[in-house]
N, C-alpha and C positions, 0 to 999 in steps of 0.2 A: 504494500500500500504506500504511495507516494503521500508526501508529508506537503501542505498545501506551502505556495509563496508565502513568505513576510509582506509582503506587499498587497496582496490581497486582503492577509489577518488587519494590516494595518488600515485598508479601506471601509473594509467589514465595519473595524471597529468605532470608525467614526463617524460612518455615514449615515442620517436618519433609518430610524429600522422602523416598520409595522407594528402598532400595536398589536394588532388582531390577528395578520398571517407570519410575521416575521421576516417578512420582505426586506431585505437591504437592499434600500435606494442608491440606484448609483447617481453619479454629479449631475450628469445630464437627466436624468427625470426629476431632481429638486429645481432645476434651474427652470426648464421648464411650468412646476407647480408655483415656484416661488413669484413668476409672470401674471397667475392667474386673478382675475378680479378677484375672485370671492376669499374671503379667509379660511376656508376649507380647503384641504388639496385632497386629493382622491388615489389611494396604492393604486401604483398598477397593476400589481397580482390582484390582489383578493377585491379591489374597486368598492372598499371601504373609506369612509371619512373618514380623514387625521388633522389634526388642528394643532399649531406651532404650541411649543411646551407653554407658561410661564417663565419658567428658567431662560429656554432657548428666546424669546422676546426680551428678557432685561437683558442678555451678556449683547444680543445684537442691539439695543439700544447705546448700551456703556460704549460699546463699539464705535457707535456713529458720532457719539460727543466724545469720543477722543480724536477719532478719526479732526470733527470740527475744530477742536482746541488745537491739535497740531496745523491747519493748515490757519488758523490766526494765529497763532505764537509764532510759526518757520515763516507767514508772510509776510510781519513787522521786520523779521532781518535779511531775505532771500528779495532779488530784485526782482521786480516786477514782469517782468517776460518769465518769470522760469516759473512763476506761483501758480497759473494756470495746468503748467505740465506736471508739478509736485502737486497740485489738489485731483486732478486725475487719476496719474498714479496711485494714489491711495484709495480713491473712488472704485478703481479696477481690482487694488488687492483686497481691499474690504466684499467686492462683488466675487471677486476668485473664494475668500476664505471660509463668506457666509454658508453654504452648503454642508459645510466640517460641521459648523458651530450648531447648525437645526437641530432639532432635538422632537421628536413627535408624542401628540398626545389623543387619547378615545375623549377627553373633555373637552366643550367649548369655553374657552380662556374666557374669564368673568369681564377685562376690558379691550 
């Protein structure tokens, strides 16, 4: 029996999982749900509702006000042509990283 990649274990383990079937989502179907109007995303296996943790909601919020305090604190000393390309950059790694960070929940988050 072949012993599965590290890189797989590593995906597995951080990537939103199904309450209900245990589906692990890979990057491309969070990105996809994470587009969707409604605050509900739907597994694609079992095509039940899952709704973002509370947890997974507050660290992506911390996220985005750190994200905002570094590109007003780096843009007081960074000149002005390059603040556009560093608030970007961070906008795409914050967009790359959010997927890791979801977290899924069977309850509808009270806010």
């Amino acid at each position: 029996m072949t012993q599965p990649s590290k890189t797989l274990f590593v995906r597995r383990l951080l990537m939103p999982v199904c309450k209900k079937c245990s589906h692990h989502w890979s990057w491309t179907e969070t990105v996809k749900e994470i587009f969707t109007i409604t605050k509900s995303m739907t597994c694609p296996s079992c095509k039940a509702i899952q709704y973002t943790s509370n947890k997974s909601r507050i660290v992506s919020y911390l996220m985005a006000i750190v994200v905002i305090v570094l590109i007003l604190t780096v843009g007081t000393f960074l000149p002005s042509p390059f603040l556009p390309v560093f608030s970007s950059l961070l906008f795409v790694l914050l967009f790359l990283i959010y997927p890791f960070i979801l977290s899924l929940s069977n309850e509808k988050p009270y806010f």
